[in-house]
N, C-alpha and C positions, 0 to 999 in steps of 0.2 A: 504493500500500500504506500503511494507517495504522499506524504506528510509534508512537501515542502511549499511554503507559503508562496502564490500567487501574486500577479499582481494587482487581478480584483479581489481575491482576500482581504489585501494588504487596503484598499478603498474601501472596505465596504467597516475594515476596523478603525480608518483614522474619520471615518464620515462622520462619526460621534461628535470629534474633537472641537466642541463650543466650549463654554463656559458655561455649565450648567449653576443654575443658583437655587431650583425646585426639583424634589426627586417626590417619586410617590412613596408617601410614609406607609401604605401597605404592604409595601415589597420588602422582606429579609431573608439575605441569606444566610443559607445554614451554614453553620460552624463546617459542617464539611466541605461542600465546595469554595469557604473563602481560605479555607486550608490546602487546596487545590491551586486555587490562584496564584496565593501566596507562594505554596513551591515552586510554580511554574516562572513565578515571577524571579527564584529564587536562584536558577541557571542563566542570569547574568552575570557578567563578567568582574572579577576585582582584582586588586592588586594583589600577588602572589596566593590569592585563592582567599583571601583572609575573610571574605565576607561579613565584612562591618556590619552590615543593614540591623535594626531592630525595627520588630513592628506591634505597638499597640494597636489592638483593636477596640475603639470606642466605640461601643454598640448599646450598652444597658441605660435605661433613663437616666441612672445615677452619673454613671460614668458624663454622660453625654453634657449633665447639669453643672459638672466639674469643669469641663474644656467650656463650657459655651461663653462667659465672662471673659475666657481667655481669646476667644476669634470674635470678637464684639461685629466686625464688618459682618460675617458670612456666619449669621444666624441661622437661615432660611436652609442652607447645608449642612450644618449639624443637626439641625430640629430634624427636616424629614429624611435625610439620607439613611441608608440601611446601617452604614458605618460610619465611621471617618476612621479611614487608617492615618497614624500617626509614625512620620519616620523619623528614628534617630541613627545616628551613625554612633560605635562602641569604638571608643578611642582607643581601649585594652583589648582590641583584637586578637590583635597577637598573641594570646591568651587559650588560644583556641588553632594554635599552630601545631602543636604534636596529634592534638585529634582531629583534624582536617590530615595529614599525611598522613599518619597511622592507618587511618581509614582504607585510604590510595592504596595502602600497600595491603593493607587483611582482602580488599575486593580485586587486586590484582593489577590492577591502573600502574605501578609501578613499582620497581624492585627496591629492596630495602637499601642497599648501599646509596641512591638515586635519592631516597626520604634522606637519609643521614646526610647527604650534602648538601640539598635543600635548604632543610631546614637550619645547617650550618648558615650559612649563605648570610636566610633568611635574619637570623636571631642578629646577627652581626649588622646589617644590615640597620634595625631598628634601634638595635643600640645607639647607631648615631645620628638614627633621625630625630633630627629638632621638632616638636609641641606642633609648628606652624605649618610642617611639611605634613605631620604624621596628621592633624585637621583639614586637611586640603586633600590628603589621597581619601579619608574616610567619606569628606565631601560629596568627592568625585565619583566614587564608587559607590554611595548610597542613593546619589541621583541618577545610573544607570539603572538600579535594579526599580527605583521608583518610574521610572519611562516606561520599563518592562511591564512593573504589574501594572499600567494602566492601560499597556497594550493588550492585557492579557483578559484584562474583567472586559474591555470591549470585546473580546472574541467568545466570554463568556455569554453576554447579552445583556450586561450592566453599562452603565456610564458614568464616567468620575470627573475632575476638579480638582487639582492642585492647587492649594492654597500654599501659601506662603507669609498671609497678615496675622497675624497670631502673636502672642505673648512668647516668644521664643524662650525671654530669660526666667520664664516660670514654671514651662508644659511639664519639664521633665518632676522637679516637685511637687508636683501638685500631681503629680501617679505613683508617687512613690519612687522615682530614678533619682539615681544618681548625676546632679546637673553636672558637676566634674567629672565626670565621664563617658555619660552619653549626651550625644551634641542633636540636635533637635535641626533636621535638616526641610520636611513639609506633613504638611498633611496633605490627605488624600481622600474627599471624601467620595462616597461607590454606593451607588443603586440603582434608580428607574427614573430616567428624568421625565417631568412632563410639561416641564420648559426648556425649551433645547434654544434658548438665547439666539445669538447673533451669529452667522457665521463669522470667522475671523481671514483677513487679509494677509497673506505670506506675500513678502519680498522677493520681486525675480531672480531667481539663481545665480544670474551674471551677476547681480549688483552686490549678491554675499560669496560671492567663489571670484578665486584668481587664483590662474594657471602657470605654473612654469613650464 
């Protein structure tokens, strides 16, 4: 069976992409398939495999009553959305380096001497990354897999909203995280819109591409 994405696939998942601000408060998904999404979201790419990403799922009244003082603008998305996924980035990634290789090697993915150097490598590596570098790759790599899962709920038959107005210096406390060390990169909130807003204007190719 060919599994590889189309190019009307590929339309029929970004044709979502407005700025949703109304979802249908009837529609939730179950715990299983936003565990679905989430994994699928979850086979993006990071640096050295570390996969920073965390993901609260604001789903319960309570929960929801907690965030919503904190996104003052995008009331109307918290209220009816089925979620709001919340992304942080784990600045102690690295933490999670011997069981991401370990792994590699018990399922066969690669030979033990191959983990040993790696992670050699790796460990040294992070030693002498500065606070600035090691916040800028967790960044980078937590807003890849955030693209993902929003590609991924649109193929599901959901539609999301990347926020970014929010209480940044408070989300992670006010859940119980650790603001030192998990960095609060967006929300994301996912359901059934039944205001599909505006479409949005993209800039012609040439005028953001240059060629050598």
């Amino acid at each position: 069976m060919n599994t590889a994405l189309t190019t009307n696939d590929f339309n029929q998942i970004v044709a979502g992409r407005h700025s949703i601000k109304k979802y249908d408060p009837t529609v939730k998904i179950s715990r299983d398939e936003m565990t679905e999404i989430l994994r699928k979201a979850t086979l993006a790419p990071s640096s050295v495999n570390m996969q920073p990403w965390r993901f609260l799922i604001i789903e319960s009244p309570k929960a929801k009553a907690i965030l919503a003082p904190l996104s003052r603008f995008n009331q109307r998305q918290v209220e009816t959305s089925s979620a709001v996924i919340a992304i942080f980035g784990d600045l102690n990634s690295i933490n999670n380096a011997e069981a991401i290789y370990g792994k590699a090697v018990e399922l066969g993915f690669m030979p033990m001497e191959v983990k040993e150097k790696q992670l050699a490598a790796i460990s040294k590596y992070y030693e002498q990354m500065t606070p600035e570098v090691n916040r800028e790759t967790v960044l980078i790599d937590s807003g890849l897999v955030s693209m993902q899962l929003m590609l991924v709920a649109r193929a599901h038959g959901y539609d999301t909203n990347a926020i970014g107005g929010y209480e940044k210096d408070k989300i992670a406390e006010a859940f119980g995280l650790d603001p030192e060390r998990y960095v609060p990169v967006m929300l994301i909130s996912i359901g059934k819109a039944v205001d599909n807003g505006y479409p949005s204007v993209r800039l012609p190719i040439d005028q953001v591409t240059t060629w050598k």
